[in-house]
N, C-alpha and C positions, 0 to 999 in steps of 0.2 A: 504494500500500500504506500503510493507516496503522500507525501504533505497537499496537495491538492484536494484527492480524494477524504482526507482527515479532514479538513475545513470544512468542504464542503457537507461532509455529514456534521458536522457541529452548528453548521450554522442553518441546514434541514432543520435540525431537534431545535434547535433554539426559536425557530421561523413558526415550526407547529405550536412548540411552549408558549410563545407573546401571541398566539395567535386564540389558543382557546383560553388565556388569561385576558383579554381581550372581550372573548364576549362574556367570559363568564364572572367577570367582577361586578358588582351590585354599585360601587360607587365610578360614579361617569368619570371622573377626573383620572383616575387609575386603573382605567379603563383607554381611556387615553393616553396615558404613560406607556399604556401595556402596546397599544398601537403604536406609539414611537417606535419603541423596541422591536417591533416585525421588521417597519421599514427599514430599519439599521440592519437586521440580522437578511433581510432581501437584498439588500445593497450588498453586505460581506458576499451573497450567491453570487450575482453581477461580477463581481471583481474573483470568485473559483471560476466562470465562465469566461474568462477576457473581456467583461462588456464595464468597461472603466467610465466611460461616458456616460452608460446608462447607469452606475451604480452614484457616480457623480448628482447626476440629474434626480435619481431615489434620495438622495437625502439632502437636497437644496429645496427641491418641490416637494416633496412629499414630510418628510420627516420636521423643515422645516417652513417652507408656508402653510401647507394644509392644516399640519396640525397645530400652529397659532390661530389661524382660523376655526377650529372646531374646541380648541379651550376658550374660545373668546363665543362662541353661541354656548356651550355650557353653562360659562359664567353668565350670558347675558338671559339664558334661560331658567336660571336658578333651579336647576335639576340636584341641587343635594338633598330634597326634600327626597324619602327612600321610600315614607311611605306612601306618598301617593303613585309613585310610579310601580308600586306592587302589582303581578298579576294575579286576574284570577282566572280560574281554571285549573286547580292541581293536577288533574285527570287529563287535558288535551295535553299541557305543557309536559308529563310524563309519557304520554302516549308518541309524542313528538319528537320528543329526548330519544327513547328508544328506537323507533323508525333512523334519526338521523346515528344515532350509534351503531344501530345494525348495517346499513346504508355503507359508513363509512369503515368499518370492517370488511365488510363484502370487496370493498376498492381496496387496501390494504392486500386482501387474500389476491385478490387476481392480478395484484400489481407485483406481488412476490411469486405465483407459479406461471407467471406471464414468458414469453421466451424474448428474449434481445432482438433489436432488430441488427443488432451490429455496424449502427451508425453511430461510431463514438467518434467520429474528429469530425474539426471544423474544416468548411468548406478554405480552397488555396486563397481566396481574396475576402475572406472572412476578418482577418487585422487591417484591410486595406477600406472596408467598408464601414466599420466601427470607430472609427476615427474622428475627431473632433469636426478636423478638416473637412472628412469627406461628408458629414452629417450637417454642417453649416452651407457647404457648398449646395446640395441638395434642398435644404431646405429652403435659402432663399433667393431659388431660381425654380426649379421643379415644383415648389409646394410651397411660392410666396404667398399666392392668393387664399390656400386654405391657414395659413400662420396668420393671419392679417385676419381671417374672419373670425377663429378662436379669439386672437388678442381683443377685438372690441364684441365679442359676445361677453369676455370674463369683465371687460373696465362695465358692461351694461350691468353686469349681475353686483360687481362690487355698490353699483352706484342706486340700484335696487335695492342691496342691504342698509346701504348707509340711512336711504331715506325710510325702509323700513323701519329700522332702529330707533333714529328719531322721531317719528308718529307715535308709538310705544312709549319714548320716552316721556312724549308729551299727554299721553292719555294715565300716564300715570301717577305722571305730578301734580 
C-alpha cells in the first residue's frame, strides 16, 4: 500500500464520519461545524486524486463562503430553540431510519462483491486539463457567457437576501 492509497482511505472514513455527524446533530451550529469538516476532509480526496484546483476551489467556496452564509441564516433564524424544531412521528422517522440503513448496507455489500473495472489511471492529458491555466482559459472564452449569467443570478439572490433580511428586521422592531 502506498501513502496515497492511506490518505485517501483516511480521508473516505473521515468524509462519511463529518458527514452523518452532520445530519445527525440536534444543535444547527455543530451541525454546521460538522459540514465544514466534510468539505475539508472532500478537498484532502481532491488533492489523493491530483485535482489541486478543485480541492482549492472546495475550500475557498465551499468551506468558506457557503458556510458563513449558512451560520449567518442560522443565527439570523434563531434555530437554537430544540424544542420547537422537534419531530413528530416516532414510528415514520424509525420506519425511515431503517429503510435508509438497510438501503445503505445493500450499496456497501455490492460495492464490496462488485468486480473492478480496471480503470485505475488517469487519462495522458488528465495534468494538462486540470490546471489553473487550462481551467481559466476555458472558462473565459468557451463558457464566458454561462460564468457571467451564474455571476449576476448569485449578486440577484445576494440582493434578495439583503432586502429580505431587512423587511424582517423591520416587522420586528
Amino acid at each position: 500500500m502506498n501513502i496515497q492509497v492511506i490518505l485517501f482511505s483516511v480521508f473516505a472514513i473521515g468524509a462519511v464520519a463529518s458527514a452523518i455527524a452532520t445530519i445527525s446533530s440536534r444543535n444547527p451550529v455543530a451541525s454546521a461545524m460538522s459540514l465544514v469538516a466534510h468539505f475539508f476532509m472532500l478537498a484532502g480526496l481532491y488533492l489523493t486524486l491530483e485535482a489541486q484546483f478543485v480541492a482549492a476551489v472546495q475550500v475557498l467556496v465551499y468551506a468558506g463562503a457557503i458556510m458563513v452564509l449558512v451560520v449567518f441564516v442560522i443565527l439570523l433564524l434563531n434555530l437554537g430553540k430544540e424544542q420547537q424544531l422537534a419531530e413528530r412521528g416516532s414510528v415514520i422517522r424509525l420506519t425511515l431510519g431503517s429503510f435508509t440503513a438497510g438501503l445503505f448496507a445493500l450499496v456497501i455489500i455490492l460495492a464490496l462483491v462488485a468486480s473492478p473495472t480496471g480503470l485505475n489511471h488517469l487519462a495522458m492529458n488528465a495534468v494538462d486539463i486540470g490546471t489553473t491555466e487550462a481551467i481559466g482559459q476555458s472558462l473565459f472564452t468557451q463558457y464566458l457567457f454561462p460564468f457571467e449569467s451564474v455571476s449576476l443570478l448569485l449578486l440577484a439572490a445576494l440582493i434578495g437576501a439583503v432586502i429580505l433580511a431587512k423587511r424582517s428586521m423591520k416587522e420586528g422592531a
